[in-house]
C-alpha positions in Angstrom: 0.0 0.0 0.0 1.2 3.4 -1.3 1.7 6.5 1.1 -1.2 8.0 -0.4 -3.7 5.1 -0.2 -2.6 5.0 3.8 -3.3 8.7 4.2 -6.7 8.0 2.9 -7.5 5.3 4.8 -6.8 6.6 7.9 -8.9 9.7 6.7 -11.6 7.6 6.1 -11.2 5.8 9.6 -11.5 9.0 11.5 -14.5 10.1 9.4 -12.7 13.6 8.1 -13.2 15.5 5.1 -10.1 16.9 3.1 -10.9 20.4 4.0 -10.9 19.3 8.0 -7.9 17.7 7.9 -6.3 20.8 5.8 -7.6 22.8 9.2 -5.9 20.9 11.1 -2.6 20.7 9.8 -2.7 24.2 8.3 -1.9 23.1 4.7 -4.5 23.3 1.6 -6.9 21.0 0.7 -5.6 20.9 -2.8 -2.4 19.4 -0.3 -4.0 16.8 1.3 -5.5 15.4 -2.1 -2.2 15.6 -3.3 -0.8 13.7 -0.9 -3.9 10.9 -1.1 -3.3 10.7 -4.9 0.2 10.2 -4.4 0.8 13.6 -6.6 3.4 14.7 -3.4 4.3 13.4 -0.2 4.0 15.2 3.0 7.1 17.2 4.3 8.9 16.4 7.6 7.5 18.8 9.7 4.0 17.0 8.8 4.6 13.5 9.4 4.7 13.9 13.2 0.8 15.9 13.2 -0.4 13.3 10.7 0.7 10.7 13.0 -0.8 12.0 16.2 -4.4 13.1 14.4 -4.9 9.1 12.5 -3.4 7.6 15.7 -0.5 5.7 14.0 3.4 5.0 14.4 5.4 6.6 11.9 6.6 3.6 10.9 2.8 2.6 10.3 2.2 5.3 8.1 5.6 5.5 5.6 5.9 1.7 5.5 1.7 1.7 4.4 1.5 -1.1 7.3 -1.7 -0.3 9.5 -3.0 -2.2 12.0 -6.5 -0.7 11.8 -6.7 -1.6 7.6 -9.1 -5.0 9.3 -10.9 -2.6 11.5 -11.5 -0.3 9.0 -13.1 -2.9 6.9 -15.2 -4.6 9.5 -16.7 -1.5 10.5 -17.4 -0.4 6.8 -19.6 -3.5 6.7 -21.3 -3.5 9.9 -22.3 0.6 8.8 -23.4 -0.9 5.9 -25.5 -3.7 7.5 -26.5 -1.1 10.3 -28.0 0.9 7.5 -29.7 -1.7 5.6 -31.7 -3.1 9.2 -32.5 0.1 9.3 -34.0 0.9 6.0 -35.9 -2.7 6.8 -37.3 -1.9 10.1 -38.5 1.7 8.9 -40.0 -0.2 5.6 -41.5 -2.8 8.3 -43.0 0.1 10.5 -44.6 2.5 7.2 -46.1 -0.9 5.7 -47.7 -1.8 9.2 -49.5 1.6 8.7 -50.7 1.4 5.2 -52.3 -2.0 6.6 -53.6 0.1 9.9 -55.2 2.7 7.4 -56.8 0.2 5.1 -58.1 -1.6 8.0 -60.2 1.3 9.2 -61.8 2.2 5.5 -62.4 -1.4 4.9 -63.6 -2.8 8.1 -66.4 -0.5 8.9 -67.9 0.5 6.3 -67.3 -2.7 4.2 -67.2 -5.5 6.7 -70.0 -3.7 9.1 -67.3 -4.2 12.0 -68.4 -2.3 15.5 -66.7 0.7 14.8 -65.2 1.0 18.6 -63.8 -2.5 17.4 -62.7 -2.0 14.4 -60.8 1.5 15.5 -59.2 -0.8 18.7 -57.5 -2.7 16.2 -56.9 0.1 14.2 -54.4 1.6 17.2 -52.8 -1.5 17.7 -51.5 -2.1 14.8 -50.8 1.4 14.4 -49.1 0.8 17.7 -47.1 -1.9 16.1 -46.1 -0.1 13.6 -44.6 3.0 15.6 -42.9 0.4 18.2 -41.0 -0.8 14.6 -40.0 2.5 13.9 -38.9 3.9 17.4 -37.1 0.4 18.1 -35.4 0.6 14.7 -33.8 4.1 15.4 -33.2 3.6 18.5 -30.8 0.4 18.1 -29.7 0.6 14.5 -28.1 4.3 14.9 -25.2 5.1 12.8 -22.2 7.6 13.0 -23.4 10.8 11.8 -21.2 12.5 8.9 -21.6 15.9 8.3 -23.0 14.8 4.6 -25.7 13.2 7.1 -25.8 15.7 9.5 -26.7 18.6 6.1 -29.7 15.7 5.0 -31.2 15.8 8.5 -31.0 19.6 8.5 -33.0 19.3 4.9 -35.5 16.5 6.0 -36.2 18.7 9.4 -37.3 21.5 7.0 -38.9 19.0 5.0 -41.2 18.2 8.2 -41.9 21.9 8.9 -42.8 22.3 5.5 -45.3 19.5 5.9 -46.8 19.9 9.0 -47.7 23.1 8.2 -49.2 22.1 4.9 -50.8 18.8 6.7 -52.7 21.3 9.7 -53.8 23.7 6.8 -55.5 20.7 5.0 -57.0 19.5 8.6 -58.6 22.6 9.1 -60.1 23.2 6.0 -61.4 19.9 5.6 -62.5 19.7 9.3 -64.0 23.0 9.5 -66.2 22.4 5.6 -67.1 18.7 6.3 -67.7 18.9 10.3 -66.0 15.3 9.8 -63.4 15.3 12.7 -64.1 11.5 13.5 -62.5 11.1 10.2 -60.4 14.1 8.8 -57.8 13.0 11.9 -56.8 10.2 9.6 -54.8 13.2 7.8 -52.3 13.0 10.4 -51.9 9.3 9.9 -51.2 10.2 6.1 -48.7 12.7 7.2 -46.5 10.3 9.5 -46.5 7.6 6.6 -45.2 10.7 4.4 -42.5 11.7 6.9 -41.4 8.5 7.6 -41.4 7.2 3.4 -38.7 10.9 3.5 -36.7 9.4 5.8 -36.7 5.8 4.2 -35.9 7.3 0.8 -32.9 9.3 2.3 -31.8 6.6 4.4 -32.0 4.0 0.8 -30.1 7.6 -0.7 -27.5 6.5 1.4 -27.1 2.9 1.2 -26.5 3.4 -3.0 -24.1 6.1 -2.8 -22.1 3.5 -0.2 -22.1 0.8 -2.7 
């Protein structure tokens, strides 16, 4: 393994972008690509900082011989595998509700099911379905880039966006229809659309990794 293709590696490791590392060594980013791409090779003064910001010996990092190059790997692939459960359980959690939903138009008027009944097992599989969803994020959690950390600034003004459009529509159609035993089922529409935002950033990511 080349200088450059340790220097990236270790990069990676830590989870720093060029320009962060360029910070912290006061060089250029142009630098610190240069040095990955094996264009140049760091001066003296720079192999000491590198050393102490990847964590490495010297010898480590001008002999391309790291100790972390399995680490690396494994936890590459248990991010990946992190994100794919993820993905699952969210997919898992927004189906759940499209059956909830389709329970409640069909059962009552269709199937002539009590309607205290049929809205009981309405809010338990809804109940289901949210217990996939908060379990999913809770366990499957991954390291937060700052790529990731610029999506969940976007989907967070997504939300906004669409809860404000979502009570607008309540209102309206509350306040013309005086249906509010129904009309509430907006909200159930609007958690499905959140959550099918997160699952199609969250599958965003999973591509771009592969």
């Amino acid at each position: 393994m080349s200088l450059g293709e340790t220097l990236l590696e270790m990069r990676k490791k830590k989870r720093l972008s060029q320009e962060e590392v360029a910070e912290k060594l006061n060089v250029t980013r142009q630098t610190v690509s240069k040095w990955e791409t094996d264009q140049s090779t760091p001066d003296f003064d720079k192999i000491g900082p590198l050393c102490l910001l990847y964590e490495i010996s010297a010898d480590e990092l001008l002999n391309g011989e790291s100790k972390h190059r399995n680490e690396l790997d494994i936890m590459e692939h248990d991010e990946s595998n992190i994100r794919i459960k993820r993905a699952k359980g969210i997919s898992l959690g927004i189906l759940t509700f499209f059956i909830a939903v389709s329970w409640i138009v069909i059962s009552i008027p269709f199937l002539k099911i009590d309607p205290v009944l049929a809205t009981g097992i309405f809010l338990i599989i809804c109940g289901i379905g949210t217990y996939f969803i908060v379990y999913t994020s809770m366990v499957y959690k991954t390291v937060k880039t700052k790529e990731e950390d610029k999506k969940n600034e976007l989907i967070k003004q997504i939300e906004s966006i669409l809860g404000l459009i979502t009570t607008i529509i309540y209102l309206i159609l509350s306040f013309t229809t005086m249906a509010w035993h129904i009309t509430w089922l907006i909200w159930i529409i609007y958690a499905l659309i959140d959550e099918i935002i997160k699952l199609l950033f969250a599958l965003g990511g999973i591509k771009n990794e592969k």
